[in-house]
C-alpha positions as CSV (number, residue, x, y, z in Angstrom):
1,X,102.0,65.7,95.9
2,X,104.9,64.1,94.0
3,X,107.4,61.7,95.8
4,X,110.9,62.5,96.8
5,X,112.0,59.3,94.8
6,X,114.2,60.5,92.0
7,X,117.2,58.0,90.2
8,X,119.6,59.3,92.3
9,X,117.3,58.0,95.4
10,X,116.0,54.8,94.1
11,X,117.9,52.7,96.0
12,X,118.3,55.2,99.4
13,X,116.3,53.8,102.1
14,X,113.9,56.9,104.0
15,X,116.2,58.0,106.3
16,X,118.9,58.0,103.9
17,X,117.1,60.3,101.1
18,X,115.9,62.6,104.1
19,X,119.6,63.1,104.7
20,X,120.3,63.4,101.2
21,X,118.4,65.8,100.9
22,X,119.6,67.9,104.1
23,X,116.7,67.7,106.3
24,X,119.1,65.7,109.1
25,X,121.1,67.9,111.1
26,X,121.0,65.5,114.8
27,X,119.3,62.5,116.0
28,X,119.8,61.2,119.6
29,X,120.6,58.0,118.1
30,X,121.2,57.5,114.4
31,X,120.9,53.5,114.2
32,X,118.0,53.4,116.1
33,X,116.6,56.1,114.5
34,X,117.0,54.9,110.9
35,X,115.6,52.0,111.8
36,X,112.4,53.0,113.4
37,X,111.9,55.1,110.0
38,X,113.1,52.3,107.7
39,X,111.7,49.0,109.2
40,X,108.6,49.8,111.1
41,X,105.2,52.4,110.8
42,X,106.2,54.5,113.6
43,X,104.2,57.6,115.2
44,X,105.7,60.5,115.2
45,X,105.1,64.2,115.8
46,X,106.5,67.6,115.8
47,X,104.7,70.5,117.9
48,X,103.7,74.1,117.0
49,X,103.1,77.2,118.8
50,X,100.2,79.0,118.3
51,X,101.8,82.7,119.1
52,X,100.2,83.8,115.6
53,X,97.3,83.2,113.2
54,X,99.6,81.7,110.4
55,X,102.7,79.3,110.3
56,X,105.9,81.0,108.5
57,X,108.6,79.8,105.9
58,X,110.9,78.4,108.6
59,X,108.0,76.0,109.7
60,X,108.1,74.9,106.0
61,X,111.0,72.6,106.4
62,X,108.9,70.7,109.0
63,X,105.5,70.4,107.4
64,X,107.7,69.1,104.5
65,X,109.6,66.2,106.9
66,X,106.2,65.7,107.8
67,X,104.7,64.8,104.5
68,X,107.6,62.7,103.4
69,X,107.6,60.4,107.1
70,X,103.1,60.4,106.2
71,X,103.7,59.3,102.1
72,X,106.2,56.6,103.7
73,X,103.4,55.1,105.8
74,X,104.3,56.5,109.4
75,X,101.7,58.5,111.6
76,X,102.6,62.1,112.1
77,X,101.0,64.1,115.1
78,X,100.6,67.7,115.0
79,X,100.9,69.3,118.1
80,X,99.4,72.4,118.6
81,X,101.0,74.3,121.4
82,X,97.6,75.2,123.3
83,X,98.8,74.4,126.4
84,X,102.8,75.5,126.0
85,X,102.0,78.0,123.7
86,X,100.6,80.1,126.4
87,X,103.3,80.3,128.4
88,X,106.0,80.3,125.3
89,X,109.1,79.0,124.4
90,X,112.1,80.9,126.4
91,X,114.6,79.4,123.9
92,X,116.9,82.1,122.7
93,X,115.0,84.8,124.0
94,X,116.4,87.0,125.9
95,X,113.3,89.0,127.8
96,X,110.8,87.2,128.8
97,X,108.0,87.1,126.3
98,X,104.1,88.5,126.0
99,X,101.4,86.4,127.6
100,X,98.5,85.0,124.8
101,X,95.5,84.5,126.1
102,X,93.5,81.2,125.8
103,X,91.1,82.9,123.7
104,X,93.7,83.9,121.1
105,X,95.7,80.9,121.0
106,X,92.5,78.6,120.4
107,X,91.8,81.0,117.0
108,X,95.1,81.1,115.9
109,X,94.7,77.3,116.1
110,X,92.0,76.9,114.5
111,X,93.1,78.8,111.2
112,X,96.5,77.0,111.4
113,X,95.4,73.9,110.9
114,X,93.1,75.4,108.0
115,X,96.1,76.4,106.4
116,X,98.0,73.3,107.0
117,X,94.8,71.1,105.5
118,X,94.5,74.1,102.5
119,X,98.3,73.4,102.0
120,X,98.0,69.1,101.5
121,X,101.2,69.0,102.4
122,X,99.9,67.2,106.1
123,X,96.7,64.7,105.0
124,X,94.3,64.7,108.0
125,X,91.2,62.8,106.2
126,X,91.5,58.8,104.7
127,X,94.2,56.4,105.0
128,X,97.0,57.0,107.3
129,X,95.6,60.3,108.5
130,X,98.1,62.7,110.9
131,X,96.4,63.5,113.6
132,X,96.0,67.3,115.5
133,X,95.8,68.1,119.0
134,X,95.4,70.4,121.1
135,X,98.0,70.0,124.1
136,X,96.2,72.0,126.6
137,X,93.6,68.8,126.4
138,X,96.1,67.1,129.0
139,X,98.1,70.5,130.3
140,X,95.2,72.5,131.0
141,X,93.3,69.9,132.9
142,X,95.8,68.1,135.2
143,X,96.1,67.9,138.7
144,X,99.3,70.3,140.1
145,X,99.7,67.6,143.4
146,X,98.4,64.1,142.0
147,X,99.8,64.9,137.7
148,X,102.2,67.6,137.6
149,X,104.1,67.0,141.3
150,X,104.2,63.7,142.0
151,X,104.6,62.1,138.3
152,X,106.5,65.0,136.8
153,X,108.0,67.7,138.5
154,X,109.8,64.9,140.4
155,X,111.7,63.6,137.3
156,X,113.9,66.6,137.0
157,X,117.1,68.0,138.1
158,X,117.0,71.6,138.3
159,X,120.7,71.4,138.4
160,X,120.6,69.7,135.1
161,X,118.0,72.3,133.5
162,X,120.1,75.6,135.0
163,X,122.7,74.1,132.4
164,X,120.6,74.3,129.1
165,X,121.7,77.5,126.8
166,X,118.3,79.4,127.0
167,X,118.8,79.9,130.9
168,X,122.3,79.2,131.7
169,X,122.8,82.8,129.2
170,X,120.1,84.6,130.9
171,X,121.7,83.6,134.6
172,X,124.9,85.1,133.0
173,X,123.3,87.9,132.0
174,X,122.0,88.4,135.2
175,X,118.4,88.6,133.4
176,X,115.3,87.4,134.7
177,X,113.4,83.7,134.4
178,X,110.3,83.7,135.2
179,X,109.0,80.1,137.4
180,X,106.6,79.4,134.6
181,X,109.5,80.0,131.5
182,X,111.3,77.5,133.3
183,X,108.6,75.1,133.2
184,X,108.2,75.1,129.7
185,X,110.6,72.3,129.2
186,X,109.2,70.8,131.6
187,X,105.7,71.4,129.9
188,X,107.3,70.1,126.4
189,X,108.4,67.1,127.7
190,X,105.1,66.0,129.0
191,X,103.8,66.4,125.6
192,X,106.3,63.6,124.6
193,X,105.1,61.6,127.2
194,X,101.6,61.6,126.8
195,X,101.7,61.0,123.1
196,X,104.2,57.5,124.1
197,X,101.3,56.6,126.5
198,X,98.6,57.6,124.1
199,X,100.2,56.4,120.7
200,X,103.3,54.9,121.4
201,X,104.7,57.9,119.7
202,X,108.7,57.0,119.5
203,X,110.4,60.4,117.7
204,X,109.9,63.9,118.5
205,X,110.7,66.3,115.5
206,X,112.2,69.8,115.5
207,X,114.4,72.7,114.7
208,X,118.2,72.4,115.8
209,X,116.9,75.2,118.5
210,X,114.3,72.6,120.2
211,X,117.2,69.7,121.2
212,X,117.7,70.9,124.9
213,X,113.7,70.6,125.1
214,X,113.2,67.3,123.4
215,X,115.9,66.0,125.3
216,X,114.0,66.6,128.5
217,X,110.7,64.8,126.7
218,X,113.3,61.8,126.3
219,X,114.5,61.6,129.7
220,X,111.2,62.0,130.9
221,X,109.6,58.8,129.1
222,X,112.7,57.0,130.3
223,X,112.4,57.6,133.6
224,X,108.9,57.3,134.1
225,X,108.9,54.0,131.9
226,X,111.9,52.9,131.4
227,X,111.5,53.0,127.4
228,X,113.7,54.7,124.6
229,X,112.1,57.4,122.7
230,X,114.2,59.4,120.1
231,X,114.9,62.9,118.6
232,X,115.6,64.3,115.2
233,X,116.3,67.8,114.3
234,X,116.2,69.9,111.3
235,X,119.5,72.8,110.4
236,X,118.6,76.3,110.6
237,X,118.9,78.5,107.7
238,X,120.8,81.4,107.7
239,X,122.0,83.5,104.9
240,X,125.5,84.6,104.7
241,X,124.7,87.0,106.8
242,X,123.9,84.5,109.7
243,X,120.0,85.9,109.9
244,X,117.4,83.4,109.6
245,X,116.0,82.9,106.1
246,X,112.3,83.4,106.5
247,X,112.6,87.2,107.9
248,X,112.4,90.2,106.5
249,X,112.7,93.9,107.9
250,X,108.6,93.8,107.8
251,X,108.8,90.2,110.2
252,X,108.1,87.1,109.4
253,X,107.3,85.5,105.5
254,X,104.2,83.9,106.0
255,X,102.2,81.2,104.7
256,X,98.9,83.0,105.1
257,X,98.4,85.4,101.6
258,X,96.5,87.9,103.5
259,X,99.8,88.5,106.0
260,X,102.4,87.9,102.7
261,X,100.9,88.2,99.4
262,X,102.0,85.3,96.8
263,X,103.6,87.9,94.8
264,X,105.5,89.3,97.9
265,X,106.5,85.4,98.8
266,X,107.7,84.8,95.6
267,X,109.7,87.8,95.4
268,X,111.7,87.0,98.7
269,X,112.2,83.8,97.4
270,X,113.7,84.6,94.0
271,X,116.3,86.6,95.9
272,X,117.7,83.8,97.7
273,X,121.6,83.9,97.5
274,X,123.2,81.7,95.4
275,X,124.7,79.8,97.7
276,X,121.7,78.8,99.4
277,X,119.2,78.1,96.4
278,X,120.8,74.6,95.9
279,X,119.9,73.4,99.6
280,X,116.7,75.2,99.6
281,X,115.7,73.6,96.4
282,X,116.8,70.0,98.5
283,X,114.5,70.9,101.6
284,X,111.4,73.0,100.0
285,X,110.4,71.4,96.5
286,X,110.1,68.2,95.3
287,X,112.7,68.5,92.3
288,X,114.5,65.3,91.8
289,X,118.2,65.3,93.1
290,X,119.9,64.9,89.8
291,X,117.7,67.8,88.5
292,X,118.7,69.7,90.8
293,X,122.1,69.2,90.2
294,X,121.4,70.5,86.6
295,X,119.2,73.3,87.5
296,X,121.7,75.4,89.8
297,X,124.5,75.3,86.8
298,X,122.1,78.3,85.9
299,X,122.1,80.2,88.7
300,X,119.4,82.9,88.1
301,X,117.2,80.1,86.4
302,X,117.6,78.2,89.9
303,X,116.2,81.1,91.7
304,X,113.3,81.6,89.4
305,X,112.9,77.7,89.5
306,X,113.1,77.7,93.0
307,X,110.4,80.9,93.7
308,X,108.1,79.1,91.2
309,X,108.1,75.3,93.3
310,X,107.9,77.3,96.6
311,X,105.0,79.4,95.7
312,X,103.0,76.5,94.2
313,X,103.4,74.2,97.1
314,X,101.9,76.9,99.4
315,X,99.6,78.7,97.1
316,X,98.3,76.9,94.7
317,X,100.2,76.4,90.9
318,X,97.5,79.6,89.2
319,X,99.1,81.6,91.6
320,X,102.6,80.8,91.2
321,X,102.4,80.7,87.3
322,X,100.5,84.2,88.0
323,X,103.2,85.9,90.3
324,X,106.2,84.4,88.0
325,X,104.6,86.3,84.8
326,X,103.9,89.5,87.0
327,X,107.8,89.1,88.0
328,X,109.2,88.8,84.6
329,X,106.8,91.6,83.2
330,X,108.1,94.0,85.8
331,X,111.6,93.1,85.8
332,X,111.6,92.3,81.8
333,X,110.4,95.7,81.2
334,X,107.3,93.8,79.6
335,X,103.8,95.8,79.5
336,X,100.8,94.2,80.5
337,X,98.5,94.0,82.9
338,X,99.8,93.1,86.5
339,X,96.9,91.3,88.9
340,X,99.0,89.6,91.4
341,X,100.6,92.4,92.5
342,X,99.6,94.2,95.7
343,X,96.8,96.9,94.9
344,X,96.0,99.7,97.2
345,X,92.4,102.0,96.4
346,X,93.0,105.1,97.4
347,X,90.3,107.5,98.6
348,X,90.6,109.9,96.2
349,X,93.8,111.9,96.2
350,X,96.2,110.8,99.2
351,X,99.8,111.9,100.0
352,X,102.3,108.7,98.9
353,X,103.3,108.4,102.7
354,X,99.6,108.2,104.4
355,X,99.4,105.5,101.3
356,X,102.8,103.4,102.4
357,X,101.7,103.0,105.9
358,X,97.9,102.8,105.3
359,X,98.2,99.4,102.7
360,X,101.0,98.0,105.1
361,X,103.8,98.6,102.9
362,X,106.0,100.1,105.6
363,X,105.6,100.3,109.2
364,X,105.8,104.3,109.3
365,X,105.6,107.3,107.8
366,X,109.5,108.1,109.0
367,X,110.7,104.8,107.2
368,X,108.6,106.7,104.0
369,X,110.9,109.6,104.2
370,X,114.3,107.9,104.9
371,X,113.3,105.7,101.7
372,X,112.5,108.9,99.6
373,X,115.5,110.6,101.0
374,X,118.2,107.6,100.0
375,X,116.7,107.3,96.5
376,X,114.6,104.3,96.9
377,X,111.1,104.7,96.3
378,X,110.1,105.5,92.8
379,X,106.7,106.2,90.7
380,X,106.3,104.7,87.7
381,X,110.3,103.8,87.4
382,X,111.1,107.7,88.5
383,X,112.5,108.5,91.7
384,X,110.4,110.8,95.1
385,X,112.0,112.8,97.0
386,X,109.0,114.1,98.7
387,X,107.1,111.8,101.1
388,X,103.9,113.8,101.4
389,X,103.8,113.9,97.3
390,X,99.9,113.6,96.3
391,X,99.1,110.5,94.2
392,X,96.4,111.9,91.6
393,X,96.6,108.8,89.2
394,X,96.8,105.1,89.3
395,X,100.6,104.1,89.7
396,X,103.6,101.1,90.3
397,X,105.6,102.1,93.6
398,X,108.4,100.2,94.1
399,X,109.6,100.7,97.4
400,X,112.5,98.3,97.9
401,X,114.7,95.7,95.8
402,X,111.5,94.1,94.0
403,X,109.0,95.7,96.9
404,X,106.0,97.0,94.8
405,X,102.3,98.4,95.1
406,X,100.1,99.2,92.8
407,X,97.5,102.5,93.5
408,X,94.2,103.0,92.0
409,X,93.0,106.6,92.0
């Protein structure tokens, strides 16, 4: 992977180039954090909830902080929420959330750190190797009287916790909190202090979202050792909109190209708005910053530059230069022969809505037929009206703004 060193950085310490390039949004203490990133080999880590089988865009932001702290010479630790991901973060939910079972969250594990180790972003093999674990290897073996009572239960003020956001709104709301959603900060911050006891582990990493819980991790290594342990959060992207970049109206862009394909990743990616592509360029490629500066004078070349570093960080540089050709043959009105695009075999002749839901397209066949009825699925660039139309040959559906499948009859 390349460096973030560019001309403009040269002479930016670490912290200062991670702020340059807008990965900064809080620390709990700026001086002492820029020091412990620019004068010493720290450990540090960022934890991950195993609630799915794949990691999403949003997580992208931390796997790349996470590669620039490693190619600095600091330890990262990758927590995998084992333990707290079982019982789930409450942290702007509203309801309480569905219970994972052990079973599902050790699988989901497993494949997530095969994707991370796929990805290179994180090294876990030769010098200066991050490190993954499992949290429930200290929080599903504890003692509830002798570990959880008496060392850490006791170190909180539940007058002080009833005033973070997540449940001071739900009390408001007059909305439930379950005994075990309001120990998961609790839960969290015992992750902080075991990896300080462990590996002297002295900053915590996260969204903007996690500060309320990683303050708790800090408070709890200070009280129970009267050491100072640190925080630093990333922003949270939103488009102008205010939703958070990474969704879609199908969920979640993922990492994994079984759950988003590469062509379908670089297509939400090419339409980020113009006003974001220059700070999504900062925090997800490794484009110098001066190029950058010269790239986004263009703005449609910026969005096609930006698809085309995204995509080949996370899968691979054949299938970004693969999905960018596909892209410009379909919106160039180029002919040619289209591989990375999503295929659907039918079984012999099918009706185009059965088809739509079957691949995974849409969610339903009602969302077929509002689509057909406000003009926007076509065949072969001409527009359906009727969902239950019978495919007899191989086609191009587009079913959205650059949403596309290709059937083979």
């Amino acid at each position: 992977m390349p460096s973030i060193k560019n001309k403009k950085a040269e002479k930016l310490s670490l912290f200062e180039q991670l702020q340059a390039r807008g990965f900064i949004f809080q620390t709990s203490d700026e001086k002492e954090v820029k020091n412990l990133l620019d004068n010493t080999k720290a450990t540090i880590y960022e934890g991950f909830d195993p609630s799915a089988d794949s990691l999403h865009l949003g997580h992208l932001m931390s796997l790349m902080v996470m590669h620039h702290l490693q190619k600095a010479g600091h330890r990262v630790v990758f927590i995998l929420g084992g333990g707290t991901g079982r019982v789930g973060d409450p942290s702007g939910k509203k309801v309480s959330r569905k219970l994972i079972s052990s079973k599902d969250v050790a699988s989901n594990g497993k494949q997530i750190k095969k994707q991370v180790e796929k990805m290179g972003l994180v090294n876990f093999s030769g010098r200066n190797s991050a490190l993954m674990i499992d949290n429930s290897k200290w929080l599903g073996k504890f003692s509830f009287m002798d570990d959880f009572m008496m060392k850490i239960a006791k170190a909180f003020s539940v007058n002080e916790m009833l005033k973070m956001r997540t449940f001071a709104d739900r009390l408001e709301a007059e909305e439930s909190i379950t005994l075990m959603e309001f120990c998961y900060p609790v839960l969290q911050a015992w992750d902080y202090l075991e990896l300080y006891e462990r590996y002297e582990c002295k900053l915590q990493l996260g969204g903007q979202d996690q500060w309320s819980n990683i303050l708790q991790g800090m408070d709890l290594v200070r009280r129970v050792h009267g050491k100072s342990v640190f925080a630093l959060t990333f922003p949270l992207l939103t488009n102008p909109s205010g939703e958070k970049m990474g969704k879609t109206e199908k969920g979640p862009v993922w990492l994994d190209a079984k759950k988003t394909t590469p062509f379908d990743f670089y297509q939400y990616l090419i339409q980020t708005p113009d006003s974001l592509v220059p700070q999504m360029m900062k925090l997800f490629t490794f484009i110098p910053l001066d190029e950058i500066d010269e790239i986004i004078k263009n703005p449609r070349e910026a969005q096609k530059r930006l698809a085309y570093e995204v995509t080949a960080i996370v899968h691979g540089e054949k299938n970004a230069k693969k999905v960018s050709e596909d892209s410009n043959k379909l919106f160039g009105g180029e002919d040619g022969n289209m591989a990375s695009i999503p295929t659907f075999k039918s079984n012999g002749e099918m009706a185009l809505d059965d088809i739509l839901v079957s691949s995974g397209a849409l969610e339903s066949k009602a969302e077929v037929r509002r689509r057909c009825e406000s003009g926007a699925i076509k065949i072969d660039d001409e527009k359906v009206e009727d969902p239950k139309l019978v495919i007899k040959k191989t086609s191009l559906v587009r079913y959205g703004k650059s949403s596309f499948l290709k059937i083979e009859v």
